[in-house]
Backbone as CSV, one residue per row, in Angstrom:
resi,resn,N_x,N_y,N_z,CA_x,CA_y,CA_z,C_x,C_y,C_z
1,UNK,-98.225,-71.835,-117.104,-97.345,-71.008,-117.899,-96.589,-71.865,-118.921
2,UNK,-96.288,-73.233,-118.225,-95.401,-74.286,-119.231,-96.521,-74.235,-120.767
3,UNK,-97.585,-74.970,-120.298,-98.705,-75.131,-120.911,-99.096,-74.144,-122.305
4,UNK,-98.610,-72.955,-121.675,-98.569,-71.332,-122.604,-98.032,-71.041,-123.783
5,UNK,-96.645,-71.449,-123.015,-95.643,-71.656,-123.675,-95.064,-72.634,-125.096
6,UNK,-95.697,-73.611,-124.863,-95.127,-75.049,-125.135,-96.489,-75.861,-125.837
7,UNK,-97.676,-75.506,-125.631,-98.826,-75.968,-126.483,-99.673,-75.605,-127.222
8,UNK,-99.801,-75.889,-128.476,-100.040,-75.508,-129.857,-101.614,-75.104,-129.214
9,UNK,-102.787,-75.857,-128.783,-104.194,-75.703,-128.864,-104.143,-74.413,-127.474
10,UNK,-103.318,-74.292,-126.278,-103.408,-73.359,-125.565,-102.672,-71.621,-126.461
11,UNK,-101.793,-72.269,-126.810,-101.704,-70.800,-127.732,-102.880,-70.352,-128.673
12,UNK,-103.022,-71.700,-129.462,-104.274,-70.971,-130.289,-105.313,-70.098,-129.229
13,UNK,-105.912,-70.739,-128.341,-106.626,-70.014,-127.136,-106.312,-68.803,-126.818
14,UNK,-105.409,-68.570,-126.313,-104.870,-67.257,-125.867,-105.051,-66.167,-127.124
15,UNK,-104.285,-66.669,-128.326,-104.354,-65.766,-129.388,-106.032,-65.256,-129.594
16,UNK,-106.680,-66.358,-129.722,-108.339,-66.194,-130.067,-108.819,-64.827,-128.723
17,UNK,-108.376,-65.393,-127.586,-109.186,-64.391,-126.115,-108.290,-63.091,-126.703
18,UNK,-106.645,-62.852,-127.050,-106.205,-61.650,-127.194,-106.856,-60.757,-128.097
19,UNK,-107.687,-61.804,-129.059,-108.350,-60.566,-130.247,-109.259,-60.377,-129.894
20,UNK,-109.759,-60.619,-128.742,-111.165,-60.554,-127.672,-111.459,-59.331,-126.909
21,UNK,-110.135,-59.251,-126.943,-109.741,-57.856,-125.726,-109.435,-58.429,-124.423
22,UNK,-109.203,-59.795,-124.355,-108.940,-59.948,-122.993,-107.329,-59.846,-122.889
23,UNK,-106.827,-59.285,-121.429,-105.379,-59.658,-120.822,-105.012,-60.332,-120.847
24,UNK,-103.847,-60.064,-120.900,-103.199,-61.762,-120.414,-103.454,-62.396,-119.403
25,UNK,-103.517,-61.437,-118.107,-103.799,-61.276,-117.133,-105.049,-62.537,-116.696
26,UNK,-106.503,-62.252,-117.598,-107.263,-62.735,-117.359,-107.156,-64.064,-118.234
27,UNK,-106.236,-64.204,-119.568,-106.213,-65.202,-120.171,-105.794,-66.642,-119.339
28,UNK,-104.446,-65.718,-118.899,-103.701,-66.816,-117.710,-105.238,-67.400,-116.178
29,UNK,-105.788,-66.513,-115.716,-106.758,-66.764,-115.061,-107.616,-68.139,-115.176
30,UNK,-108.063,-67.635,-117.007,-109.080,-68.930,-117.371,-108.307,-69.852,-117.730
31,UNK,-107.371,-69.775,-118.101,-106.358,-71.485,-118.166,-106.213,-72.085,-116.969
32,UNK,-106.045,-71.358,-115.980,-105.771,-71.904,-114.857,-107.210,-72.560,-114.529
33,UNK,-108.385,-71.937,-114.623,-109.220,-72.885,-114.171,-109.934,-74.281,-114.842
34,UNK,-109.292,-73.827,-116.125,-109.172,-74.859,-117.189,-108.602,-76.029,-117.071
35,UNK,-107.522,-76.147,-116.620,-106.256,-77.015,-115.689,-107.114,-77.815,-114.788
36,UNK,-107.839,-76.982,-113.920,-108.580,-77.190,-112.774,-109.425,-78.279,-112.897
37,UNK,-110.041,-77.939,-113.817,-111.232,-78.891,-114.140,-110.780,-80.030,-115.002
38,UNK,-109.177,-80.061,-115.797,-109.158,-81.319,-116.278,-108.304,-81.948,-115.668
39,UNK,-107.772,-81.531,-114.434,-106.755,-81.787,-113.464,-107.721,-82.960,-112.466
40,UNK,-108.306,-82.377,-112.101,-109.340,-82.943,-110.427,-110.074,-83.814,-110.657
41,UNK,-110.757,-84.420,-111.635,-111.008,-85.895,-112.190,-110.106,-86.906,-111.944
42,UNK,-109.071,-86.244,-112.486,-107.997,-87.541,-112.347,-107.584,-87.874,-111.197
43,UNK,-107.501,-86.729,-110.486,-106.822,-86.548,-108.787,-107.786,-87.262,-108.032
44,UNK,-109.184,-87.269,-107.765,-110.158,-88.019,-107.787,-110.107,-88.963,-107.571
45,UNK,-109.777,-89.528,-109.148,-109.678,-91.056,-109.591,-108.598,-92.006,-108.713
46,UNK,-107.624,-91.148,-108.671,-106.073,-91.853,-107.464,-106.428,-91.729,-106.819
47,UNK,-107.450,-91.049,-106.085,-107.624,-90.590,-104.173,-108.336,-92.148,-104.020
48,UNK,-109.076,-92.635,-105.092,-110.305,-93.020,-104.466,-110.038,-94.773,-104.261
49,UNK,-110.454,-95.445,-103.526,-110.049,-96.626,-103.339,-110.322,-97.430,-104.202
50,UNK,-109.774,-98.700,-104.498,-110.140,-99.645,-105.667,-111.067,-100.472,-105.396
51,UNK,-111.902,-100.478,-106.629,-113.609,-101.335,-106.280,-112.763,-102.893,-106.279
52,UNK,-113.115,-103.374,-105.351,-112.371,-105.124,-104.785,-113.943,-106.012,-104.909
53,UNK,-114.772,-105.107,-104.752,-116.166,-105.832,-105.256,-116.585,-107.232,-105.349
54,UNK,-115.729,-107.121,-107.129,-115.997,-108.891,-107.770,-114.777,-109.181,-107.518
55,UNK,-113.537,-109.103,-106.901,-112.823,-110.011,-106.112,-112.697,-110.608,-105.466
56,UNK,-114.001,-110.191,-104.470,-114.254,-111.133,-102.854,-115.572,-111.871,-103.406
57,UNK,-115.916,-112.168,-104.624,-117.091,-113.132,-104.927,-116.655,-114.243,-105.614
């Protein structure tokens, strides 16, 4: 919703889906999974342990 609110390329989005005929309803939907997918890479990336590899050579 911050995102909605507050960012120039997500508004453009929304405006583009509103002349689409989509809801808001569903607009808010696909942002959210939008989030999703550029969110969980990164989350990923911190979960995952550090390659120590060429440190112990």
């Amino acid at each position: 919703m911050t995102r909605l609110g507050r960012d120039a390329r997500t508004r453009a989005y929304a405006d583009r889906r509103t002349t689409e005929g989509k809801s808001k309803k569903e607009i808010i939907r696909c942002l959210k999974r939008y989030v999703a997918r550029e969110v969980f890479p990164i989350i990923i990336e911190a979960l995952s342990p550090a390659d120590t590899s060429s440190a112990a050579a």
